[in-house]
C-alpha positions as CSV (number, residue, x, y, z in Angstrom):
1,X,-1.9,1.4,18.9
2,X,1.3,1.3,16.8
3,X,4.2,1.1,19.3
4,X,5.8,-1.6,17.6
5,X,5.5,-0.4,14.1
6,X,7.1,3.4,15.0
7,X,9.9,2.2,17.4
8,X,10.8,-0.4,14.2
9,X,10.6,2.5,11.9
10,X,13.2,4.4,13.9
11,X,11.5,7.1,16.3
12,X,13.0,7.9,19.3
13,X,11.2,6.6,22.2
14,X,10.2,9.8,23.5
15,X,8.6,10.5,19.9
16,X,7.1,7.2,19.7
17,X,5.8,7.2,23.1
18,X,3.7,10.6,21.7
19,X,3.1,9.4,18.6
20,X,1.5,6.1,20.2
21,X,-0.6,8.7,22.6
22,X,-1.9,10.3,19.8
23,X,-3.1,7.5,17.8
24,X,-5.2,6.5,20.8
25,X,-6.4,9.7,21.6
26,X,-7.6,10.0,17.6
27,X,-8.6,6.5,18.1
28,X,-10.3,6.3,21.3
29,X,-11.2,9.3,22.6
30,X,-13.0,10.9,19.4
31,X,-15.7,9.0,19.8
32,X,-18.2,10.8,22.7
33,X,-19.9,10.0,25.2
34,X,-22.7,7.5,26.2
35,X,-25.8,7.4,27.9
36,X,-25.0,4.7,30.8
37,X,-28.7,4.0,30.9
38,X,-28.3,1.9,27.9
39,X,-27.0,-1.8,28.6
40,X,-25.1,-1.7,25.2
41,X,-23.4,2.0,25.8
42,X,-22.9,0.6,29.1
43,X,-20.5,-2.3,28.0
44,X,-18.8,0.0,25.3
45,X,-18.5,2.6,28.2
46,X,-16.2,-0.6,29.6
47,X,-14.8,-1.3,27.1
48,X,-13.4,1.9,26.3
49,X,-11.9,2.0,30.1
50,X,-10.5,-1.4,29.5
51,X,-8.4,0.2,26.3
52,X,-7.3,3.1,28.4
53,X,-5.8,0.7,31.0
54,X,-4.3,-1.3,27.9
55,X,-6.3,-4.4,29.1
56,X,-7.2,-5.0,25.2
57,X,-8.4,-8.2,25.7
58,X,-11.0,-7.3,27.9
59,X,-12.0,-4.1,25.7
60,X,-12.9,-6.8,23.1
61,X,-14.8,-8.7,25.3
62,X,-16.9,-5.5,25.9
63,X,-17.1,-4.7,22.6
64,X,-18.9,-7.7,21.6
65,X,-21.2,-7.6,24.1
66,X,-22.2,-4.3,23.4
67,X,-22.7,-5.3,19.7
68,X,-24.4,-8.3,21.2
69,X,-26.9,-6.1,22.7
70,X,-27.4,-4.3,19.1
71,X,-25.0,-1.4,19.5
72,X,-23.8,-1.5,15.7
73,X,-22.4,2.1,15.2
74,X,-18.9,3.2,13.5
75,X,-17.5,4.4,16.7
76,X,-17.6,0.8,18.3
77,X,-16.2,-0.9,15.2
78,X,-13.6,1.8,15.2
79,X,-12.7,0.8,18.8
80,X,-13.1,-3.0,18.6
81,X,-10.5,-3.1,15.8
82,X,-8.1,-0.6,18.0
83,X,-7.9,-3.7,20.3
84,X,-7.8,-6.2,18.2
85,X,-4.7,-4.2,16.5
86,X,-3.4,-4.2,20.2
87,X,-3.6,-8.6,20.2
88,X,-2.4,-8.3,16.5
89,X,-5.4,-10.1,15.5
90,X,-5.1,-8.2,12.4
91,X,-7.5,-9.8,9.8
92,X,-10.1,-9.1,12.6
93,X,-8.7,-5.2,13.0
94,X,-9.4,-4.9,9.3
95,X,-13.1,-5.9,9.0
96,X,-13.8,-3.3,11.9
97,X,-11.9,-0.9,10.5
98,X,-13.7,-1.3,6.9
99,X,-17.0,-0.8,9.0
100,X,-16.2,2.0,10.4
101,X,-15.0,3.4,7.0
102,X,-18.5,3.9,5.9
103,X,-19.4,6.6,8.7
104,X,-17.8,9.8,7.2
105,X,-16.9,11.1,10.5
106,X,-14.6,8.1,10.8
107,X,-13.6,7.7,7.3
108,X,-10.5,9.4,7.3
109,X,-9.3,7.9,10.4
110,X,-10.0,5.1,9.4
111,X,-8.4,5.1,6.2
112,X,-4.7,5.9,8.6
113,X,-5.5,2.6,11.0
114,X,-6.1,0.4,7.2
115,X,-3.1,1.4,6.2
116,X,-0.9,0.5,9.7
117,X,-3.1,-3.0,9.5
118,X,-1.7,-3.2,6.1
119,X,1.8,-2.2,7.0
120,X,1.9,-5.1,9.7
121,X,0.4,-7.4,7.1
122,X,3.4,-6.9,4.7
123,X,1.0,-5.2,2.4
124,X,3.0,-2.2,1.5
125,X,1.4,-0.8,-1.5
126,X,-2.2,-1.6,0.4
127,X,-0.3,0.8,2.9
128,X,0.7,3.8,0.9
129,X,-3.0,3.1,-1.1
130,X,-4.8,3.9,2.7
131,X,-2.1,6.3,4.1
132,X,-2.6,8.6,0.8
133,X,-6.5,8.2,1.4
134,X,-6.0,9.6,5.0
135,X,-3.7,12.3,3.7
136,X,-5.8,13.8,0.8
137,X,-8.9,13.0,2.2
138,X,-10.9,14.5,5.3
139,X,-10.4,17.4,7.6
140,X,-8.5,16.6,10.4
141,X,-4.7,18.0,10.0
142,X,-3.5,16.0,12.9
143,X,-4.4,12.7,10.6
144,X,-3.3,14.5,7.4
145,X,0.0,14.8,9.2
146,X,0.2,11.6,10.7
147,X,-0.6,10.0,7.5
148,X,2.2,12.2,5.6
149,X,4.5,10.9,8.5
150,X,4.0,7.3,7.7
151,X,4.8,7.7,3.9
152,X,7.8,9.3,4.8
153,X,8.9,6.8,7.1
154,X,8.0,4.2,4.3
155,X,10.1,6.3,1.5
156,X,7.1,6.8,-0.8
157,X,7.7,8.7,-3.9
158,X,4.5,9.2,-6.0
159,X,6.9,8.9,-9.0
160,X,7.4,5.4,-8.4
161,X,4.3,4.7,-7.6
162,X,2.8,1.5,-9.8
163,X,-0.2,1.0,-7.5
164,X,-3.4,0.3,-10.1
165,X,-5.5,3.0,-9.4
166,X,-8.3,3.4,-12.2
167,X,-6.2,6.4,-13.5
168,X,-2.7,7.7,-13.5
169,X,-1.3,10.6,-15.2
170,X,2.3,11.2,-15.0
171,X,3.9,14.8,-16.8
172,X,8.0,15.3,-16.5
173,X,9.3,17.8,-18.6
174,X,13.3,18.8,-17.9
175,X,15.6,21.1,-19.6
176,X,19.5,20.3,-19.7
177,X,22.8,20.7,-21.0
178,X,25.4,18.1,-21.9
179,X,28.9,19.1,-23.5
180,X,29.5,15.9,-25.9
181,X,28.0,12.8,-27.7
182,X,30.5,10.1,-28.2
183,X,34.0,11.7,-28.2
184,X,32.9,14.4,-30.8
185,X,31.9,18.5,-29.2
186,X,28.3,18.9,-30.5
187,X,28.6,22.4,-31.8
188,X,31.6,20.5,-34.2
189,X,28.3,18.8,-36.0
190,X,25.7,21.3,-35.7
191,X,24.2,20.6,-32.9
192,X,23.0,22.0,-30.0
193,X,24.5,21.2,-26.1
194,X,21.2,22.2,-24.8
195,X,18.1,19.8,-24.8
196,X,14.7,19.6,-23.7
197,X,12.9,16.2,-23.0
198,X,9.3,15.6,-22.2
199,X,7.7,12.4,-21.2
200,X,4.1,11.9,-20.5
201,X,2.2,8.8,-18.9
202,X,-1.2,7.8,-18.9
203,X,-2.9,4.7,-17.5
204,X,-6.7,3.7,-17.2
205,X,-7.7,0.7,-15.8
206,X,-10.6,-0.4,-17.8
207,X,-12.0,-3.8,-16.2
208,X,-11.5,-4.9,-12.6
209,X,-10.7,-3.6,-9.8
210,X,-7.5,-2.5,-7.3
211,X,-6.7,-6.1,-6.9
212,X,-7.3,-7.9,-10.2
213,X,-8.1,-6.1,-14.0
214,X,-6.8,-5.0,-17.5
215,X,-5.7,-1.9,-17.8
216,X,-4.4,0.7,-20.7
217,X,-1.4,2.7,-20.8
218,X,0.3,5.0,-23.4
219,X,3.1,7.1,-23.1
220,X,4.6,9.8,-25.1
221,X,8.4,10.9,-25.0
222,X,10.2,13.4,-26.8
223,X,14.1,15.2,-26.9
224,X,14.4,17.8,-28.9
225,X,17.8,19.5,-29.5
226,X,17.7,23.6,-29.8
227,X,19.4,23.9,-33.2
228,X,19.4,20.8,-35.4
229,X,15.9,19.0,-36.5
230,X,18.2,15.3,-37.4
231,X,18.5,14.8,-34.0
232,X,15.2,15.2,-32.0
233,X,13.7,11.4,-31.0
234,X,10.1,11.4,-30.3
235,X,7.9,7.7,-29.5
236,X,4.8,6.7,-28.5
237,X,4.0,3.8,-26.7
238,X,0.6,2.2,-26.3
239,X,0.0,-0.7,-24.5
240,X,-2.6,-3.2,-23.0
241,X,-1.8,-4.8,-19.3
242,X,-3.4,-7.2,-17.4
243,X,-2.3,-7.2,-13.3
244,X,-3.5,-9.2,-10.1
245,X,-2.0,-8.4,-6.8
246,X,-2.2,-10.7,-3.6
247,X,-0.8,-9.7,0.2
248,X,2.6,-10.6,-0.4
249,X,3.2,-10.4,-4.5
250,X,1.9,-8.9,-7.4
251,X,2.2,-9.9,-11.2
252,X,1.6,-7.5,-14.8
253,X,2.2,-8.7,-17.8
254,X,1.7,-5.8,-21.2
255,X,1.4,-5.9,-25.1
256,X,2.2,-3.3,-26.7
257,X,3.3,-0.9,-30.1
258,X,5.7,1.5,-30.0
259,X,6.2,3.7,-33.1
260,X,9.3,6.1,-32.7
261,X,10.2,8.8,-35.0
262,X,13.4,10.8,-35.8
263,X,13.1,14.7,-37.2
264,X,9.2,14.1,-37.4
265,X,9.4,10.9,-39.7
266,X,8.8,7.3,-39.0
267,X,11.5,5.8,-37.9
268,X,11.1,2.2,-36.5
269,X,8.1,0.3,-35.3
270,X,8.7,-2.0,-32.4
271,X,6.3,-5.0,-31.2
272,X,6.8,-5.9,-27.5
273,X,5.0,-8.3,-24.8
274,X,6.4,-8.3,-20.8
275,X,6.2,-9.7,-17.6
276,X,6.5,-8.2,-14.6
277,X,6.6,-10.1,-10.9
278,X,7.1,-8.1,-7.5
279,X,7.4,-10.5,-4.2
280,X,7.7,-9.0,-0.4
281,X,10.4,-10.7,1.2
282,X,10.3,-9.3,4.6
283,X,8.1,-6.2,6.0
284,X,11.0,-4.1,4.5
285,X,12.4,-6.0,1.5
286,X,11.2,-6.4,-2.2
287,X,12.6,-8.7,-5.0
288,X,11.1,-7.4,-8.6
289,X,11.7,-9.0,-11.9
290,X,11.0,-8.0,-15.6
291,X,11.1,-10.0,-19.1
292,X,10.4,-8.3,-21.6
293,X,10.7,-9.6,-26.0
294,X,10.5,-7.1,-28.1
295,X,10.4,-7.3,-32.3
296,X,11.8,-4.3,-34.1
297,X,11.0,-3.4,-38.0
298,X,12.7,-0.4,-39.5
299,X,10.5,2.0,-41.1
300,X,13.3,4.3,-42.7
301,X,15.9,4.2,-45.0
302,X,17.9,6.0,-42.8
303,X,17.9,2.7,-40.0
304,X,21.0,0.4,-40.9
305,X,19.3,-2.4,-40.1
306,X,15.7,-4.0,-41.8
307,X,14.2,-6.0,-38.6
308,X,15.2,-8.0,-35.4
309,X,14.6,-8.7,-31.8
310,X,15.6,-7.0,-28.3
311,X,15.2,-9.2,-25.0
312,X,15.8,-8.0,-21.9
313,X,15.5,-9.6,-17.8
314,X,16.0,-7.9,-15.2
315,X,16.2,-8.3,-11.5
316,X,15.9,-5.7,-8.7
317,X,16.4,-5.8,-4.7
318,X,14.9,-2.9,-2.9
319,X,15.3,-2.2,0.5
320,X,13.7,0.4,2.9
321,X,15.5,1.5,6.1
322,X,14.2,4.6,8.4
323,X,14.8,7.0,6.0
324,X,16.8,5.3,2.6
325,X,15.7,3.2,0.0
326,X,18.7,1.6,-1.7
327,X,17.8,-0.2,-5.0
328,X,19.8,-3.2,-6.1
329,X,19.2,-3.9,-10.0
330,X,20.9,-6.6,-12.1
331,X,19.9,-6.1,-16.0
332,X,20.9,-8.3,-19.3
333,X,20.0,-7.5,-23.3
334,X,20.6,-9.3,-26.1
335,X,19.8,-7.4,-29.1
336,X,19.8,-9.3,-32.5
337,X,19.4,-6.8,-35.3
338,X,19.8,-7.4,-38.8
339,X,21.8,-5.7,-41.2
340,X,20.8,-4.3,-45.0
341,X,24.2,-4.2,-46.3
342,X,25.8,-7.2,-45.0
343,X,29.8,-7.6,-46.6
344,X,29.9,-3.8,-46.8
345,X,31.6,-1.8,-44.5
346,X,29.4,-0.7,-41.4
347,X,29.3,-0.5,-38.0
348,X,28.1,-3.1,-35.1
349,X,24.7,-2.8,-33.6
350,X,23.7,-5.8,-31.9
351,X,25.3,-5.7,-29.0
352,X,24.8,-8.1,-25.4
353,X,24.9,-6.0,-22.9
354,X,25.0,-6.8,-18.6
355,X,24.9,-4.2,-16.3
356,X,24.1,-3.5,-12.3
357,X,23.2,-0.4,-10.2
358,X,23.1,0.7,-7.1
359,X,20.5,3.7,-6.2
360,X,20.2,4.9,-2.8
361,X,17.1,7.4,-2.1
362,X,17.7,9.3,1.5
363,X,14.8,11.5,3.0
364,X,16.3,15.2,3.7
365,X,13.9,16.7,5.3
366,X,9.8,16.8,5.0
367,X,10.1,18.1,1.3
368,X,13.9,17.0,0.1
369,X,15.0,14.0,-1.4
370,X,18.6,13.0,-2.6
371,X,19.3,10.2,-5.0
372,X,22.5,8.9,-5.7
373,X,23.3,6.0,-8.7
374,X,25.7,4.2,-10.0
375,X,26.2,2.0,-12.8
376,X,28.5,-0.6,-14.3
377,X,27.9,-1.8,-18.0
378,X,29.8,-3.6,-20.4
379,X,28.8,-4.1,-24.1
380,X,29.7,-7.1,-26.3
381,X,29.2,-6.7,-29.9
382,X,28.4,-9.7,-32.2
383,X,28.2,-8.6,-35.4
384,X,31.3,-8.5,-38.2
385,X,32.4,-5.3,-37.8
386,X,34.4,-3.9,-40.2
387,X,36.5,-0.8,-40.3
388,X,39.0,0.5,-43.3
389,X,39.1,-3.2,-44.5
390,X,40.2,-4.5,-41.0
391,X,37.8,-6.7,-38.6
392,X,37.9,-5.6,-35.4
393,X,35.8,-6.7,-32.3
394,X,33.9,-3.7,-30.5
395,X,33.5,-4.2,-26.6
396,X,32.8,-1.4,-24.2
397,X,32.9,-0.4,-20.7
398,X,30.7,2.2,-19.5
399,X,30.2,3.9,-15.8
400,X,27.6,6.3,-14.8
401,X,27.5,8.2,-11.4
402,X,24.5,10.6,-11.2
403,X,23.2,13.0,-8.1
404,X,19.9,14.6,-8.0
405,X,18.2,16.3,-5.9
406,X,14.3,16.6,-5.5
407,X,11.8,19.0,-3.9
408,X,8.0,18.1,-3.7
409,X,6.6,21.2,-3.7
410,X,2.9,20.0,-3.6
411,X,1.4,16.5,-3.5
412,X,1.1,16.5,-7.2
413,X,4.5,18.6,-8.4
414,X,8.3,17.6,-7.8
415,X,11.4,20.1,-9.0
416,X,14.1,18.1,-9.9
417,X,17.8,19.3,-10.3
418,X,20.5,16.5,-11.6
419,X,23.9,15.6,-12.6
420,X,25.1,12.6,-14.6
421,X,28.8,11.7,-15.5
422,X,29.4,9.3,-18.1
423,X,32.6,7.5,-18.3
424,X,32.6,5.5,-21.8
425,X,35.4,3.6,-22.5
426,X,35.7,1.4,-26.4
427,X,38.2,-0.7,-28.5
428,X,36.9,1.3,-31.3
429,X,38.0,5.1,-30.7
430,X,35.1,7.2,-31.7
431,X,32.9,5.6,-28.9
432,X,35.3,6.3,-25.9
433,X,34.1,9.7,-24.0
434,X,33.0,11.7,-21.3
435,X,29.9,13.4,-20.7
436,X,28.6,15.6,-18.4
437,X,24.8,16.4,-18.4
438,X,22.9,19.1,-16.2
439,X,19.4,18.8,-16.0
440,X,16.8,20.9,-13.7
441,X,12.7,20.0,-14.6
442,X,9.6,19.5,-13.4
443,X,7.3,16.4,-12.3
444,X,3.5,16.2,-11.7
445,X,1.6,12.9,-10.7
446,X,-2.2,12.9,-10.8
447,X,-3.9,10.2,-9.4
């Protein structure tokens, strides 16, 4: 039933010759016997000989006529939409398919032969939306398997994950260890090398549906450094989102607050508003983009500047091959911050900034992941900046290479263990360095 999908998605053809046998067997020949007295079981009898000849056409023909005849049950809708896979008269496929759905005994097989209508449809998140049904839902392991195949196969990774379902909690929490900020040694200042951050994400969708709705998220992140209080950063985003997703795109657009606070005191308060569009090029490709405007006030005395504005776009390519998903992402920010103490001596922050990265996810094994990045950015700074009495310009060049290496230990938990070099180079001194961080944490995704 799915000969063309798995030989596209790379199995050999012995493997996709069995995997093809299996989906008919799970398809076809799960559904019993008939009484041949019956003139209706007596066409679907046909019909299902017809299927195992591969003469599909004719198996619909049968199929109707044995709905005709007022045979209306789960296992002939599950059938008819097995041959109309076969003619890829998909649309068709899917209404028997969604019939079938509502017998239980057919429910989670029919959730796997959704999501492979879906997959041909260019529907990809539709896919990994059925595929995850099949796989977390129903008793049959041969399913469960087949459905954990085909999000492999698809590079799925739950993490990523920005399907609307009504709720999604999302808990990472890693430990690390980085030996410098800027060019400066952080024991010099009092500070520790070792962090923790923690980052939680919650979404509810409140009106709608998986297609169309308003939905609410808030998030909460936190680093906190071992042995000095001035440096742990803590925010806490809350936002309101309105999405709508057809076959081949999807569009969410968010307002939001954001508070942030620095050694447990407010520090700034930041308005934002975004817009995010996702098309499907090709069964395989996806072009994303992002604006986003946010307005900044400082809520400190401690923040050198009073108020000001942060825009950012953002383009993104991804691409998914048998078992990699490279990631393609061209950024640009313009931040416009304004000063307290402007014709005193102080330093720049308002700088335009244009970077791109390349990300490139392989599939180990069942369980392993490895993701490589890297990334180009260069900083221009607008501001006067002023230093011993001297203006001088402050432009930067920055290159980060990271590795890290993933383990899904159950569907809802991912160990994570990573490496990140940092390559900062400045016309002003103090912000040329190198840094080395080591992180190991956790990740759990509740759907």
């Amino acid at each position: 039933m799915i000969t063309k999908f798995v030989l596209i998605s790379g199995l050999s053809t012995r493997k996709a010759v069995l995997f093809h046998v299996l989906i008919i067997c799970l398809s076809i020949a799960t559904v019993g016997h008939a009484d041949d007295t019956d003139v209706a079981l007596q066409w679907y009898q046909k019909g299902k000989q017809a299927f195992s000849r591969k003469q599909y056409s004719e198996a619909i023909d049968a199929f109707k006529k044995a709905f005709d005849h007022g045979y209306d049950e789960a296992r002939l809708h599950h059938a008819w939409g097995a041959a109309l896979y076969q003619t890829r008269q998909y649309n068709e496929a899917q209404q028997h398919f969604l019939k079938a759905l509502k017998d239980p005994a057919f429910t989670q097989l029919a959730n796997l032969n959704l999501g492979l209508v879906a997959l041909q449809q260019n529907q990809n998140d539709q896919a990994i939306s059925w595929f995850l049904k099949a796989r977390d839902n129903g008793d049959s392991h041969k399913v469960r398997i087949l459905a954990e195949e085909m999000l492999h196969r698809m590079n799925y990774s739950a993490e990523e994950s920005l399907l609307p379902e009504a709720t999604i909690v999302y808990i990472s929490m890693k430990a690390g260890y980085e030996d410098q900020a800027y060019s400066i040694a952080l024991d010099e200042v009092g500070a520790s090398d070792q962090f923790l951050q923690f980052n939680l994400y919650a979404s509810m969708r409140i009106l709608g549906d998986e297609y169309k709705g308003v939905n609410a998220n808030f998030n909460v992140f936190s680093l906190q450094n071992r042995e000095s209080q001035d440096t742990e950063v803590s925010t806490m985003m809350m936002q309101l989102g309105y999405y709508k997703k057809q076959p081949l795109w999807r569009v969410n657009s968010n307002l939001g607050v954001t508070p942030s606070y620095l050694a447990g005191e407010p520090y700034t308060t930041a308005v934002s508003a975004d817009l995010q569009l996702q098309y499907n090029l090709v069964r395989s490709m996806t072009l994303g983009g992002l604006l986003s405007y946010e307005s900044v006030k400082a809520e400190s005395a401690e923040v050198d500047y009073a108020a000001g504005q942060i825009v950012k776009s953002r383009v993104q390519l991804k691409q998914n091959t048998n078992r990699s998903t490279y990631y393609l992402t061209c950024q640009y920010e313009k931040h416009d911050l304004h000063d307290r103490t402007l014709g005193s001596n102080f330093y720049s922050y308002s700088p335009t900034r244009r970077s791109i990265q390349l990300q490139h996810r392989y599939q180990l094994r069942q369980a392993w992941s490895a993701i490589t990045k890297l990334r180009y950015r260069r900083s221009e700074y607008a501001d006067v900046n002023q230093i011993d009495g001297e203006i001088k310009p402050r432009v930067e060049d920055q290159i980060e290479a990271g590795f890290t290496l993933s383990y899904l230990l159950s569907r809802h938990a991912t160990l994570l263990m990573g490496i990140l070099h940092t390559d900062n180079r400045s016309t002003w001194e103090q912000y040329t360095y190198q840094r080395n961080e080591y992180t190991v944490g956790m990740e759990w995704l509740f759907l």
